[in-house]
N, C-alpha and C positions, 0 to 999 in steps of 0.2 A: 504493500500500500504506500509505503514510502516513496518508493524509484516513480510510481503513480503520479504521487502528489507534487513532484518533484520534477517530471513530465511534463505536466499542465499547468504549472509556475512558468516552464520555458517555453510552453506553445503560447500561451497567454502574454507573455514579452514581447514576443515576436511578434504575435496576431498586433498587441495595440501600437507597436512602433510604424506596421507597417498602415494600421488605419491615421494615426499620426501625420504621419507624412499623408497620406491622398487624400485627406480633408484639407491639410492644408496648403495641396496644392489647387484646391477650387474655392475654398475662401475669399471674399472680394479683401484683400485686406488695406486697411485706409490710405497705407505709405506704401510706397513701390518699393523702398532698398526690404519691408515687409516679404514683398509678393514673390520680387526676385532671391529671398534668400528658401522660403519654402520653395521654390522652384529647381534653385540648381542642391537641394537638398536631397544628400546621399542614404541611401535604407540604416548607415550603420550610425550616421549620427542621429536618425528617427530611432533608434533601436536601444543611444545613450539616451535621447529623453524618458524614452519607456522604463526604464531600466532607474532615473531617476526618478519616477514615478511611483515605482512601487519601492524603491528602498525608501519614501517616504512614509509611504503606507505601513510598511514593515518595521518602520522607527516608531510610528503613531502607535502597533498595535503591542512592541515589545515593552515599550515606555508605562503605555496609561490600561491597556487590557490586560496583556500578562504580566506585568510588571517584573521585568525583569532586573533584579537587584545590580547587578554588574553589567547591563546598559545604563540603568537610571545613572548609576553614578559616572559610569564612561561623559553621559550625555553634559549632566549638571556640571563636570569638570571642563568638558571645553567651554560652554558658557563662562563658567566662572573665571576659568583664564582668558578669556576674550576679554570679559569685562577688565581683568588685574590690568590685560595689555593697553586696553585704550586709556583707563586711568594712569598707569603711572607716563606714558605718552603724554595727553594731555597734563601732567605737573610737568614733565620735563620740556614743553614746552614753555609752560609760563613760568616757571623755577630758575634759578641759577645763571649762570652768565650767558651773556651774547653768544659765545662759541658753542655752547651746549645747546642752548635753545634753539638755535638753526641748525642743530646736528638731531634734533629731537622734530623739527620740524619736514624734514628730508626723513626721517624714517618711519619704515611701515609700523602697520600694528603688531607685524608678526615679530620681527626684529627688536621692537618697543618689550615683547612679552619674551622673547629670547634675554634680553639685557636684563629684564626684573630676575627671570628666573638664575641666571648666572650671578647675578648679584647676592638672589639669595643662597644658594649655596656655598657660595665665599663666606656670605657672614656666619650660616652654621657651622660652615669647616673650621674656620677660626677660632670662634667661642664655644666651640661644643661643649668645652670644659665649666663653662656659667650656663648655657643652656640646657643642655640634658639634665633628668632630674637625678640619675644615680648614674655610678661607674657604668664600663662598658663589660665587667668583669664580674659586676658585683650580684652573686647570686642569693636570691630569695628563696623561702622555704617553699610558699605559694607557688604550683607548677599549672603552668596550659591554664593560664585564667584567662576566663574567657573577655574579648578588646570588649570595649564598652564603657570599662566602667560601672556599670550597673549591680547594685550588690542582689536584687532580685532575679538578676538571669545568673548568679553565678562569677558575676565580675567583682572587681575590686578600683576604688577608686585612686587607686595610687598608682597603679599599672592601665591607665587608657589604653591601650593597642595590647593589653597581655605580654606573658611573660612567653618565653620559648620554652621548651623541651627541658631544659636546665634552670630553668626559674631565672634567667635574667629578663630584665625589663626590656623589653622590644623596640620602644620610642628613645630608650637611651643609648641602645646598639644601633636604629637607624641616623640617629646624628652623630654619632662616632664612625659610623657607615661615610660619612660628608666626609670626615676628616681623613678617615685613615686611604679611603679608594682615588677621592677627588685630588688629595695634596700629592699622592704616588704620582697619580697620572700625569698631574701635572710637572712634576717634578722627572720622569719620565718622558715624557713629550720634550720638555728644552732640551735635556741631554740628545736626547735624539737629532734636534734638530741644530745643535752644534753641531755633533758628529757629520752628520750629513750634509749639511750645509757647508762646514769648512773644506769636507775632502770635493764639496758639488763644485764648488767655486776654484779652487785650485787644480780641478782637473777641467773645466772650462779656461782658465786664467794660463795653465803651462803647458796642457795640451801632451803630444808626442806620447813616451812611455809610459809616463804617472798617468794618464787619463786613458790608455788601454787597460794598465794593470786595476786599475780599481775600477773602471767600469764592467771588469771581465769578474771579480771577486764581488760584484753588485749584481750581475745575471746568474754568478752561481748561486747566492743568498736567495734568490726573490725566484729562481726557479724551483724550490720546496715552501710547499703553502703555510705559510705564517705559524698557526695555528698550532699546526703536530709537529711543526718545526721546534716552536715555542714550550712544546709540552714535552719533546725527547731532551732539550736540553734542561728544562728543567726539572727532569724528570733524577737527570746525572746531574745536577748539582746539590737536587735536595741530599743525594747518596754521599757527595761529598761535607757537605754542611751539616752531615748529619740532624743533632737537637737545637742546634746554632738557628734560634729563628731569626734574629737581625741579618745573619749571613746568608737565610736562604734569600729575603728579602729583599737583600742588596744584589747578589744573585739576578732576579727575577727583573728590578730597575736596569739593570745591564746588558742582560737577554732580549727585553722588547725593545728595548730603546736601541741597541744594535741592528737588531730586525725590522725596526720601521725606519731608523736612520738610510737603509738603501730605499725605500720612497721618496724620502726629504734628496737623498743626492741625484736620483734621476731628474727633479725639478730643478735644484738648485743647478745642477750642472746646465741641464737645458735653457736656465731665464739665460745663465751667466754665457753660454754660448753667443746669444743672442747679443748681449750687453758690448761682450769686449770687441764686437768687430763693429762698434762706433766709433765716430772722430774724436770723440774728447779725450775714450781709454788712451787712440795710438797718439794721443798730443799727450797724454801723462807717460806717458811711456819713451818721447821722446825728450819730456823732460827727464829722465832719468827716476821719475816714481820708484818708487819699492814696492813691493808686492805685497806687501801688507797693504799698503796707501791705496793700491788700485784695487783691494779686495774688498776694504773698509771703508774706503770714501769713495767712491766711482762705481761699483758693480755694485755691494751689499744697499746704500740706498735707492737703487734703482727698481731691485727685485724686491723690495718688503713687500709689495701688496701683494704678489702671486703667493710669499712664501706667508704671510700673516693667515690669511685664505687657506693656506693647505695645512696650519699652525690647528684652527679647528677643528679642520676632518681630522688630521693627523691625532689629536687628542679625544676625539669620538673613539676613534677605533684605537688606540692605550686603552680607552678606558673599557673598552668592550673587553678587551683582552685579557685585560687584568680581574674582570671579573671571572670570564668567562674560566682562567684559570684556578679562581678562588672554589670556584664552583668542583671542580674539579680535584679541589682538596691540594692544589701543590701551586698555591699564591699566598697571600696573605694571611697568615697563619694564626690559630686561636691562640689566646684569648682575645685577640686584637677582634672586632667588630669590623664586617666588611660585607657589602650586599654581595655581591656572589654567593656565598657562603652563608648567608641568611637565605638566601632564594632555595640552596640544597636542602639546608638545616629544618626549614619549616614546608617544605616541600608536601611532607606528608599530612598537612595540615589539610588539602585539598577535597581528602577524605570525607570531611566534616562538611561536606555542602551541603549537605542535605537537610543537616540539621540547623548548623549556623550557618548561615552565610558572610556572617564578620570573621567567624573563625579560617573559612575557606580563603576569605582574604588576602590573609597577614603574607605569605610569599609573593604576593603581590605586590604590597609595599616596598620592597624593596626593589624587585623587578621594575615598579614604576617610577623608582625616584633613579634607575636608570636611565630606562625611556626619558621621563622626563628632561633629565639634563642631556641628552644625547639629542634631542628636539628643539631644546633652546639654543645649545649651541649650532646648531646648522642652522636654525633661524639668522643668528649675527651672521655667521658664515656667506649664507646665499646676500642678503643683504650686503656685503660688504663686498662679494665678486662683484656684484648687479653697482654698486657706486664705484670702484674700481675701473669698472671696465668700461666704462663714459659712455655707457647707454642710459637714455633717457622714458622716464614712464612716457 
């Protein structure tokens, strides 16, 4: 009965996009640019109307008929971040100095909600140590209470979001979550993009042997996929590092930041290809420039906008990597508080849907304060290609 129903959702698509379109190619409609666009109108963009048609229907009926707990809040979250973005937009427009205000004015709403959101996770990462209410370590006798807070369903008001498996408090490991994943990444991503950067520009900058031998030690790096790359060597250093959790740690900042450092050097090699075969480098060059001078003052301010731009995808995916390794038990090591490793940890929490639905939540929590920051940042990201690249709305 399913494949059925399932059947006649797709014949029913189809049926209405294609009446879509031939109604409204015989419609008188008021305005020509009207008549002539349902005219040279193709079956398969009548097929995307259809198609937004009923995912409307299917939002109306998941929302307010079946009520579905995890759309309701999917939905109420983009609302409420639309609103965050147009508000802090609109202050940043009327707020703060001339330079901000016309840089607030020039940016979208999406970009506006990208910057709130990266702002706030700076400020958690930073003060998690004043914000969270207890350690990230600190275990309570209270086990699996249920998020809420409610002492009537079995919650506790001391623990909002419940405790894990181990009785620590969950709201206090997702802000130490901020700290310990986001500052990694972060801290990972520059080394990366020194390393990268400086070998990208000096084999652009001196060309001949240096820039075969390291661009041939950069296609044998980036021809085994990141990933199981990432996970065989850390796999041999945790062996080495043994119970050393600061060493596996440092380890693992080394490892990615290596292996995403040959993305940063195909870019930086290619803007800086591009840079030194202008008139200004071969006039510093005939002044007798150093090569530091023409790396640092002539190519590297040329190229920041490509590489600021690849600065955020590049820190997307550290930070994906690093959890994804967390996840996998040989990243960021207990006791330390880290979403990957809450998303494993409470995984089996999912069980519980049936009865909670808060309870089924909680690996979500963390999973979305992924998502989330991985969204805001491509937010600034695309915004800042799209103002870089002197195209205009």
């Amino acid at each position: 009965m399913q494949i059925l129903t399932i059947l006649a959702w797709i014949v029913a698509i189809f049926a209405v996009g294609w009446v879509f379109r031939f109604f409204g190619r015989r419609i008188s409609w008021p305005r020509e640019s009207q008549q002539i666009y349902f005219r040279d109108m193709s079956y398969l963009v009548a097929l995307g109307f259809a198609l937004g048609l009923f995912a409307i229907y299917w939002s109306f009926d998941f929302y307010f008929i079946r009520e579905v707990k995890f759309f309701q809040w999917a939905v109420q979250g983009i609302i409420g971040f639309s609103i965050l973005g147009y508000l802090f937009r609109y202050a940043g427009r009327n707020l703060g100095t001339e330079g901000s205000k016309k840089l607030f004015r020039q940016m979208p709403v999406t970009a506006a909600f990208g910057l709130l959101v990266i702002l706030f996770y700076v400020v958690v990462a930073v003060f998690a140590d004043l914000v969270a209410p207890y350690g990230q370590d600190e275990i309570f006798e209270k086990i699996n209470v249920l998020p809420g807070g409610n002492p009537e369903l079995g919650g506790d008001p001391r623990f909002p979001l419940g405790t894990d498996q181990l009785g620590r408090d969950l709201m206090s490991r997702l802000i130490y979550g901020a700290q310990n994943t986001v500052g990694i990444a972060f801290a990972t991503t520059c080394l990366a993009f020194f390393l990268g950067g400086a070998v990208g520009f000096l084999a652009a900058t001196l060309g001949g042997w240096f820039d075969q031998v390291a661009s041939r030690i950069v296609d044998a790096l980036m021809a085994i996929p990141q990933l199981i790359f990432a996970l065989l060597l850390m796999t041999i250093a945790t062996a080495w590092a043994g119970s050393n959790k600061t060493l596996i740690m440092v380890y693992m900042v080394v490892i990615i930041a290596v292996l995403d450092s040959t993305r940063v050097y195909r870019l930086a090699r290619a803007v800086g290809q591009n840079i030194v075969v202008m008139d200004y480098i071969e006039a510093a060059k005939l002044r007798g420039e150093t090569l530091a001078y023409l790396v640092f003052r002539e190519i590297l301010p040329n190229a920041t906008a490509p590489l600021l731009a690849e600065f955020g995808l590049r820190f997307c995916f550290v930070f994906l990597t690093i959890a994804a390794l967390s996840f996998l038990g040989i990243g960021i090591q207990p006791p330390l508080a880290d979403w990957g490793t809450m998303v494993r940890d409470l995984s089996q929490f999912i069980n519980f849907a049936a009865f909670s639905p808060l309870t089924a939540a909680l690996p979500l929590l963390a999973a979305g304060a992924i998502a989330l920051l991985t969204v805001g940042v491509n937010f600034v990201v695309d915004w800042m290609l799209h103002k870089t690249s002197g195209l205009k709305d």
